[in-house]
C-alpha positions as CSV (number, residue, x, y, z in Angstrom):
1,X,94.5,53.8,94.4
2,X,91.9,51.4,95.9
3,X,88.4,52.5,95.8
4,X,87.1,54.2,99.1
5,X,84.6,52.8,100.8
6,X,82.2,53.6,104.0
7,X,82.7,50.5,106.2
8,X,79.6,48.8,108.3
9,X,80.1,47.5,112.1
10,X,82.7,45.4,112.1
11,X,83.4,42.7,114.7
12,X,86.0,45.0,116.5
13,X,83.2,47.6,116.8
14,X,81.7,44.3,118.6
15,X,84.1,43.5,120.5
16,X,84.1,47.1,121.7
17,X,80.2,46.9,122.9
18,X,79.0,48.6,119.6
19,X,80.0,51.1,117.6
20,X,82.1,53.1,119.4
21,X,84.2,56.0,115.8
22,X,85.6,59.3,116.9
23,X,86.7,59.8,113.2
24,X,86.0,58.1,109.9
25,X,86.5,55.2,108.9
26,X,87.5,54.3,105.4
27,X,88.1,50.3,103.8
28,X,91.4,50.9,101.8
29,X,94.3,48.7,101.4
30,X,97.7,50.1,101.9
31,X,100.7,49.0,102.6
32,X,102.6,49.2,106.0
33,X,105.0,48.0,107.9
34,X,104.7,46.8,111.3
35,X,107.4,46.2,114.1
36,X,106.9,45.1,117.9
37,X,107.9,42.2,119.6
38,X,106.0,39.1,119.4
39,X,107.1,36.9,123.3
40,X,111.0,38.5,123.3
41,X,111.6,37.7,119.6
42,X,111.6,41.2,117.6
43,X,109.6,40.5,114.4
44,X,109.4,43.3,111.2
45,X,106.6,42.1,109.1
46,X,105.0,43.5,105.5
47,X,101.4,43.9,105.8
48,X,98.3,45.7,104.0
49,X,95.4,47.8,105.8
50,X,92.2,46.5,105.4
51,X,90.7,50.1,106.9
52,X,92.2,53.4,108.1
53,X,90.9,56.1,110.4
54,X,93.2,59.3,111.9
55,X,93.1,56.9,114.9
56,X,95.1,53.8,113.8
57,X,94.1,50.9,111.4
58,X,93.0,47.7,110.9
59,X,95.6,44.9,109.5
60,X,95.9,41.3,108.9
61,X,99.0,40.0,110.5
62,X,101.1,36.5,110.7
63,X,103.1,37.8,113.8
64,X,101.3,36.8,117.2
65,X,100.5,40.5,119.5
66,X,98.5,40.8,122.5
67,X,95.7,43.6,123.1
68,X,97.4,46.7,125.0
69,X,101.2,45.8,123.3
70,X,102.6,48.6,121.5
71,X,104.2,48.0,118.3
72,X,105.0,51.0,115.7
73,X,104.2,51.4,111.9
74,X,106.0,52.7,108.8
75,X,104.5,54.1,105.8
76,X,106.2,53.0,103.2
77,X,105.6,55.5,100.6
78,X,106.8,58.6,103.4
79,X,109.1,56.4,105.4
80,X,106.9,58.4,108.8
81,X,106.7,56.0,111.8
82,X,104.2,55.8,114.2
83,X,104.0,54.3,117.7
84,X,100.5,52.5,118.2
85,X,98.9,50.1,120.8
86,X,97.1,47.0,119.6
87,X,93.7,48.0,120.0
88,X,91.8,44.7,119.0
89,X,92.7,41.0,118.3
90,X,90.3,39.4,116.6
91,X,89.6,36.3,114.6
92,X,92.3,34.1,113.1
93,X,92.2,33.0,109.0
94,X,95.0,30.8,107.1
95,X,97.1,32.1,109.7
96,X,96.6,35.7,109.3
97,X,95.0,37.4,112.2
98,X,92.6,40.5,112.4
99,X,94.1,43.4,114.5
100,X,93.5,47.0,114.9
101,X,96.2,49.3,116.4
102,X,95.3,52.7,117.9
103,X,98.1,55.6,117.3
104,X,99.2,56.9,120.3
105,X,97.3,60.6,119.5
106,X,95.0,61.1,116.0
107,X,97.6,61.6,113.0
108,X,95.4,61.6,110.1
109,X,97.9,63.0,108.2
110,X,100.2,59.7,108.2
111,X,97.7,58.1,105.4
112,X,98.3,61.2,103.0
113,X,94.8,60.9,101.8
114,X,91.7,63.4,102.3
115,X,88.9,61.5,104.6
116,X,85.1,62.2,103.3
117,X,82.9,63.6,105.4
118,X,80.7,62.3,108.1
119,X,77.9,62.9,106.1
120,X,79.2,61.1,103.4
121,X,77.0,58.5,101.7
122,X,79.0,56.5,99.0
123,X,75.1,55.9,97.2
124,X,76.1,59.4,96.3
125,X,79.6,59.8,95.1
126,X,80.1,61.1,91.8
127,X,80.1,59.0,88.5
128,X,80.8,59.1,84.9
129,X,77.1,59.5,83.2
130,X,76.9,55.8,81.5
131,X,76.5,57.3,77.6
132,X,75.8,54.6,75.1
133,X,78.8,54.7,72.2
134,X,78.4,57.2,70.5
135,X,78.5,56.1,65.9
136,X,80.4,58.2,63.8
137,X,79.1,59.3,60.9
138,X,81.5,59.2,57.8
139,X,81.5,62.7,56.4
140,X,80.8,63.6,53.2
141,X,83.0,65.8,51.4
């Protein structure tokens, strides 16, 4: 799995007026697939989370949306579906666009992953001690 991390302000908290979490927010990349209707033409596109939260997630996605639209996911890996509303619409790169969708009520459980903390501070999260390698002695016998 990807390593967790504790994201910083993005430009959808921005866009919000500042920083604006009700849960935790975690940078991971999983995959999902998202379906809505982009004008009157249905679209069913592949795409990868850039960061989850019980509330929704963050994507990057070819298929044009509008704030307020609502769309639904698919986990691949549990085959659960989700309705959501696009939350955010932000900035366009090699023809990918940034967009958050908001789940229609908190399901935290549709990620099937254990959230740190608030207090969490990822300075602090647990690593292997470094050990220089240890030499092996031949024994003598």
């Amino acid at each position: 799995m990807d390593e967790i991390k504790r994201s910083a302000p993005s430009a959808a908290a921005d866009a919000y007026g500042g920083e604006r979490r009700r849960t935790q927010r975690v940078q991971i990349a999983m995959p999902l697939l998202v379906r809505g209707k982009s004008g009157e033409k249905a679209f069913e596109e592949e795409a990868t989370t850039m960061s989850i939260s019980a509330n929704g997630c963050m994507v990057m996605l070819s298929a044009r949306v509008v704030r307020a639209q609502e769309i639904t996911i698919l986990n691949p890996k549990t085959v659960e579906e989700l309705p959501c509303t696009v939350a955010f619409v932000g900035r366009t790169v090699q023809g990918k666009t940034e967009v958050a969708f908001e789940f229609s009520e908190p399901s935290p459980l549709f990620w099937r992953i254990a959230f740190p903390p608030e207090d969490w501070d990822p300075a602090e999260r647990k690593r292997p001690p470094n050990h220089a390698p240890r030499t092996v002695t031949p024994s003598r016998r």
